[in-house]
Every structure is written in C-alpha cells, then in structure tokens.
Legacy VTK file of the C-alpha trace (Angstrom):
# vtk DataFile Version 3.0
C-alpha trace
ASCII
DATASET POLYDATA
POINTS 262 float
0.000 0.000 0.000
1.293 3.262 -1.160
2.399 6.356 1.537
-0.388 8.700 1.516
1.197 12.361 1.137
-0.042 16.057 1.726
2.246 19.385 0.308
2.229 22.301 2.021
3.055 25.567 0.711
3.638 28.635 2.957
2.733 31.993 1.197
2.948 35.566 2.953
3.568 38.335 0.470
4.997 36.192 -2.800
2.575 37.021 -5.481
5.310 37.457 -7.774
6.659 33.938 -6.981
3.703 31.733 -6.251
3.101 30.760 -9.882
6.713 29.737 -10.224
6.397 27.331 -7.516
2.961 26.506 -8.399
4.637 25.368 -11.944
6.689 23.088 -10.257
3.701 21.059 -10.005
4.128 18.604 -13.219
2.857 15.396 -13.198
5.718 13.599 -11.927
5.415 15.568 -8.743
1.766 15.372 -8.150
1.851 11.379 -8.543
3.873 12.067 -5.015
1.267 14.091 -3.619
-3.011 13.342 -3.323
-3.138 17.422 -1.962
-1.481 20.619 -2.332
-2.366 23.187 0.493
-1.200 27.077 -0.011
-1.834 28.740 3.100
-2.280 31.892 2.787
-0.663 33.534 6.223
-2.650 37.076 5.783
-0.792 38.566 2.820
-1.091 42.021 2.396
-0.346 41.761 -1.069
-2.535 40.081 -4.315
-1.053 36.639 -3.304
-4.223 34.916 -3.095
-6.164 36.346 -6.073
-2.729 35.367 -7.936
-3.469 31.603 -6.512
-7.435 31.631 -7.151
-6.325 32.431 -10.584
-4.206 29.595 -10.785
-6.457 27.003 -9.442
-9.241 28.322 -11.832
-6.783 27.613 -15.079
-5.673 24.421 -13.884
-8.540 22.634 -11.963
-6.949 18.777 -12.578
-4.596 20.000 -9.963
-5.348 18.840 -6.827
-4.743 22.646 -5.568
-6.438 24.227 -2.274
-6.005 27.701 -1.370
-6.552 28.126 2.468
-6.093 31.157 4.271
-4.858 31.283 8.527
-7.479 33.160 10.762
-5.003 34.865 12.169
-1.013 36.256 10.772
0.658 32.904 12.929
3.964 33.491 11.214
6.163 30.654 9.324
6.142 28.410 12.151
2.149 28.830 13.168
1.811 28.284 9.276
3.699 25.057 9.567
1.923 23.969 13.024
-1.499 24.183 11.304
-0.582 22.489 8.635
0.946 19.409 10.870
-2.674 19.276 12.687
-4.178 18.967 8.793
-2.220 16.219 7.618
-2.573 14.392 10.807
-6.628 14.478 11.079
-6.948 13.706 7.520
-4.872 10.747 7.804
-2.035 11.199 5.970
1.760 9.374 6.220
3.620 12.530 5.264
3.892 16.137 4.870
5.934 18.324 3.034
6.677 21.710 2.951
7.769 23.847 0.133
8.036 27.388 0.200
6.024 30.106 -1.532
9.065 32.053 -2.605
10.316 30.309 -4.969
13.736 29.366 -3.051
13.604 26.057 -3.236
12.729 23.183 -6.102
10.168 20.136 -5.033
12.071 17.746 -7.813
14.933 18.284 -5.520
12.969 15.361 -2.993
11.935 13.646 -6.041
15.303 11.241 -6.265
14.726 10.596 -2.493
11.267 9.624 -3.080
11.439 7.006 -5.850
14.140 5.436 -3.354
12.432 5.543 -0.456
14.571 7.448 1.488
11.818 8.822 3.749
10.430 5.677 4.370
13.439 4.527 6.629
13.870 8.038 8.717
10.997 10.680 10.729
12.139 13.527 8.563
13.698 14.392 5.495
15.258 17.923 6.105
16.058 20.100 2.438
20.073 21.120 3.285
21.394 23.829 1.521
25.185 23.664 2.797
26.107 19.830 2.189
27.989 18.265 -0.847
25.624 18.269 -3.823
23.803 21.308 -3.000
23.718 23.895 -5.611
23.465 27.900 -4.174
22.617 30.793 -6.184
22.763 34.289 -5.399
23.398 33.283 -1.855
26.151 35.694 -0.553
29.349 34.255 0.438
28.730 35.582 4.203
24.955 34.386 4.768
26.712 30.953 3.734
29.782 31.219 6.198
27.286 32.128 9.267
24.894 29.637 8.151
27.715 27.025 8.602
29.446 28.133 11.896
25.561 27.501 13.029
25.182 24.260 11.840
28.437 23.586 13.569
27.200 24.876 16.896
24.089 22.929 16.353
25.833 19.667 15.894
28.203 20.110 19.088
25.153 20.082 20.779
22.816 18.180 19.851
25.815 15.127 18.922
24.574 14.745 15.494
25.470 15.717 12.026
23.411 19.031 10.988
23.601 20.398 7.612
21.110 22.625 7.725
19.235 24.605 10.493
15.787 25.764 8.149
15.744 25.068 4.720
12.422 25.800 2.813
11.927 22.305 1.579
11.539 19.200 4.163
9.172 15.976 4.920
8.014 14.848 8.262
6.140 11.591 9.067
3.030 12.364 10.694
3.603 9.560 13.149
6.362 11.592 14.208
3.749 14.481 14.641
0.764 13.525 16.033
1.423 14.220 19.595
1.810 17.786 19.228
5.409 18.379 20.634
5.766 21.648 18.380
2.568 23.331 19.855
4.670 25.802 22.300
7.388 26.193 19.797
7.939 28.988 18.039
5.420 30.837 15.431
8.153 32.446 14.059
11.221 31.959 11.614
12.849 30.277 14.559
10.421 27.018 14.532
12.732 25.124 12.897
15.273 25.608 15.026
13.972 24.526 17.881
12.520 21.287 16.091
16.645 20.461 15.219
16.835 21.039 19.105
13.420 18.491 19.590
14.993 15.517 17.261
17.402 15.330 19.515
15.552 14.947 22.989
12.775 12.825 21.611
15.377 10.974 19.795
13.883 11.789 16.336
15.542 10.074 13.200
16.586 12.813 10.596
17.875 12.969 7.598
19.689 15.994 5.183
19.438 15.394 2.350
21.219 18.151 -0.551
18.848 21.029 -2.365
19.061 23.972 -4.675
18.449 26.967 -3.583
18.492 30.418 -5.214
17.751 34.158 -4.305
16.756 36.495 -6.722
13.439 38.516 -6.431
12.399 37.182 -3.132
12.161 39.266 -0.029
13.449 38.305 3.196
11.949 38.564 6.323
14.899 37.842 8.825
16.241 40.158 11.039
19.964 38.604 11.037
21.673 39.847 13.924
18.960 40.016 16.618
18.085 36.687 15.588
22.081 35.012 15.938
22.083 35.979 19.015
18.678 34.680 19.680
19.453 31.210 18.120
23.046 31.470 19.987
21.675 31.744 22.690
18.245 29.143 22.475
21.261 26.771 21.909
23.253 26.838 24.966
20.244 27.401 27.422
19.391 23.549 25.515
23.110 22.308 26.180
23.129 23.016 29.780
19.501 22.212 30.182
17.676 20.033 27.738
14.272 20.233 29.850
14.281 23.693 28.136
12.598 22.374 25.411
9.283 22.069 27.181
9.361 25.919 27.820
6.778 28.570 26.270
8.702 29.886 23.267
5.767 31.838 21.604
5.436 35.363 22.326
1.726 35.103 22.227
0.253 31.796 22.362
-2.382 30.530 20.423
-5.197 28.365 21.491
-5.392 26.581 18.390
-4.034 27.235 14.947
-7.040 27.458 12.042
-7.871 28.284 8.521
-10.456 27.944 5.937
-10.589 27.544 2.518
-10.990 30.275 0.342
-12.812 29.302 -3.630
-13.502 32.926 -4.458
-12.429 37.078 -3.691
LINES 1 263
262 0 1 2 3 4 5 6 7 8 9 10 11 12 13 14 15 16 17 18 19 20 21 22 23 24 25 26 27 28 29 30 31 32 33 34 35 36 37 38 39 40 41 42 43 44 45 46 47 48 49 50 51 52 53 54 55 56 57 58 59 60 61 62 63 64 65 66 67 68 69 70 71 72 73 74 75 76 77 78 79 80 81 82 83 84 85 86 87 88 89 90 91 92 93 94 95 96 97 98 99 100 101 102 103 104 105 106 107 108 109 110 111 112 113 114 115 116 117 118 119 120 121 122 123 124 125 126 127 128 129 130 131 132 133 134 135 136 137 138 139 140 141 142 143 144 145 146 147 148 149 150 151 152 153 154 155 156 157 158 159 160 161 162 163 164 165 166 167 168 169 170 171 172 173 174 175 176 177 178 179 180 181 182 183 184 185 186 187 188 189 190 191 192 193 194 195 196 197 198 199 200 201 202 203 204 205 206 207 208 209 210 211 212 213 214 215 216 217 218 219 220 221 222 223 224 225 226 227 228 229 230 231 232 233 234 235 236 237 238 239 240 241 242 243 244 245 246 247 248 249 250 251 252 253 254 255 256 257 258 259 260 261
C-alpha cells in the first residue's frame, strides 16, 4: 500500500513567486502528492487572487487555497498544517516554500528510493555536498555554517542545515503535538533540530538547490544570531528547556479555511 502524502506551501507576500512554484507542479510531482495546500498567512499583497487564478486555469490540480485566521507566522503556518495532515490521515507532509527558493524535484530522487520511508524527517540542506546555491552571498553561507556547527556540538549529530524551505516529516512523528509551544516564528525550525534530539527523532539531510533572486526576506539577522546562539546553549546546559513557552503570544489553536472565491 502506497504512503499517503499532503504538500504544504507557505505563502505571505509572494505574489510574484507563487506561480513559479505553483509550476513546479508537473505530473511527476503530483503522482507524489493526493493534496497541495497554499496557506495563505494574511498577505497584504494580491497573493491569493494570484493563486485563485491559478487554481481556476488548472482545476486537474489537486490545488487548495486556504487562508490562517489569524497572521501565525512561518512556524504557526507550519503547526497548522501538521494538525491537517494528521486528522486527515495522511503518512507525510511536506513543505515547500512560496518564494520560490527552493525546487520540489529536488525530494523527487529521495522519493522514488524511499529514502523517507526509513527516517521521521527528510530535512532540504542547503550547505552539504551536492547542494547547488545561487545568489546566496558568500557571508549568509559562512554564518549559516558556523551555526550548523554549533548545532551539531550540541545536539551530537550531524546538521547540515538549520531551516531550509523544503523538508518531509512523518506524521507519526507528529501527532502528539510536541511543536505546539514552539515557536510561530522563523525560529520554529530551530527549535525542532533542538526536539529531534531529545525525543530521539531520526533525521535525515538530504542536498537542495536553492536560489535568491526577487524574493524578499523577512529575517532580522543579527537580533536573531544571538537569539538562536543563545536558544542553543540554554538547551546544552539544560535540555528540559525544550518544554518551555517559546511563543510570544500563544495561540489556542491554529485554524484556517478555505478560500474558492475574492
């Protein structure tokens, strides 16, 4: 019996991206996936009417545009969509983001082997041997690194990448809800790197592209090394830190609904 699969597509602000990723969506990819979820995190731009659009023009695409009730940031996004794959009974989700950074062929060698079959997560790396950077500056990639280093001293394990836009989780992995006081911020994934390691959590890297052109960022890189820095070593000396409150403002619950017209 074949893995049942869910992808999950982050959008805030990337109307001028969305269809790029969206056109990643060839047939070889969507014989992967039985649904394709954009969330819509409260864009402020025309991001959703660029989606309805697309959905409208191709309707053999198993394509659903959902919008959060609330702005929950990247890693509220990513907790909602963890709750949807679990109560509608998938194996797997993945996540790809909105921007255009990343490639879903990337996972498709990994897939037709397997890979994810034999680990809890597949995590996208940008800064292992056979993945490809473009217009990534030469310092973003240095810092990136020295993290990952720091990250690996300790947690005791190989990391190659603390956040990439492009990774696969087992729902069985998910379904107790160990994220929920996590972050709702950029820094969710970090803390999950931190979470594999005290629940024990198999991961794997595995290499992606990755490219920056027209996209916009939304980290604030200073205050946030010494945020991560820091979230680190409180977890070396103290690894009961990860059951702390990390969310600035915590959220009962993380919803959307589906949006089929403006």
């Amino acid at each position: 019996m074949s893995s049942k699969m869910m992808l999950f597509i982050p959008a805030y602000n990337c109307e001028k991206q969305i269809i790029r990723v969206l056109n990643q969506l060839d047939d070889e990819v969507l014989s992967y996936f039985e649904e394709v979820l954009v969330v819509n995190n409260r864009s402020t731009d025309d991001t959703e009417k660029v989606v309805l659009s697309y959905i409208k023009e191709n309707p053999k695409k198993p394509i659903k545009l959902m919008r959060n009730t609330e702005n929950y940031g990247l890693g509220g996004s990513q907790k909602m969509s963890f709750h949807y794959a679990v109560d509608h009974g998938y194996d797997y989700v993945c996540m790809l983001h909105g921007d255009d950074q990343g490639d879903i062929h990337d996972f498709i060698p990994m897939l037709k082997k397997g890979i994810h079959e034999k680990h809890d997560c597949v995590l996208g790396a940008r800064f292992m041997r056979g993945s490809r950077l473009e217009g990534y500056s030469k310092f973003r990639t240095f810092g990136n690194i020295v993290y990952d280093f720091i990250f690996a001293f300790v947690t005791r394990q190989r990391i190659f990448d603390l956040g990439s836009g492009l990774n696969l989780y087992k729902t069985s992995m998910l379904s107790d809800a160990f994220f929920e006081k996590f972050p709702d911020n950029l820094m969710f994934n970090y803390v999950m790197i931190l979470a594999s390691h005290y629940y024990k959590q198999d991961i794997r890297f595995y290499p992606v592209s990755w490219r920056e052109d027209d996209q916009v960022s939304n980290v604030k890189m200073m205050n946030q090394a010494f945020t991560v820095l820091k979230m680190a070593f409180t977890y070396f000396f103290n690894n009961e830190y990860i059951h702390n409150e990390f969310r600035e403002n915590p959220h009962d619950s993380y919803t959307c609904e589906e949006i089929k017209d403006i």
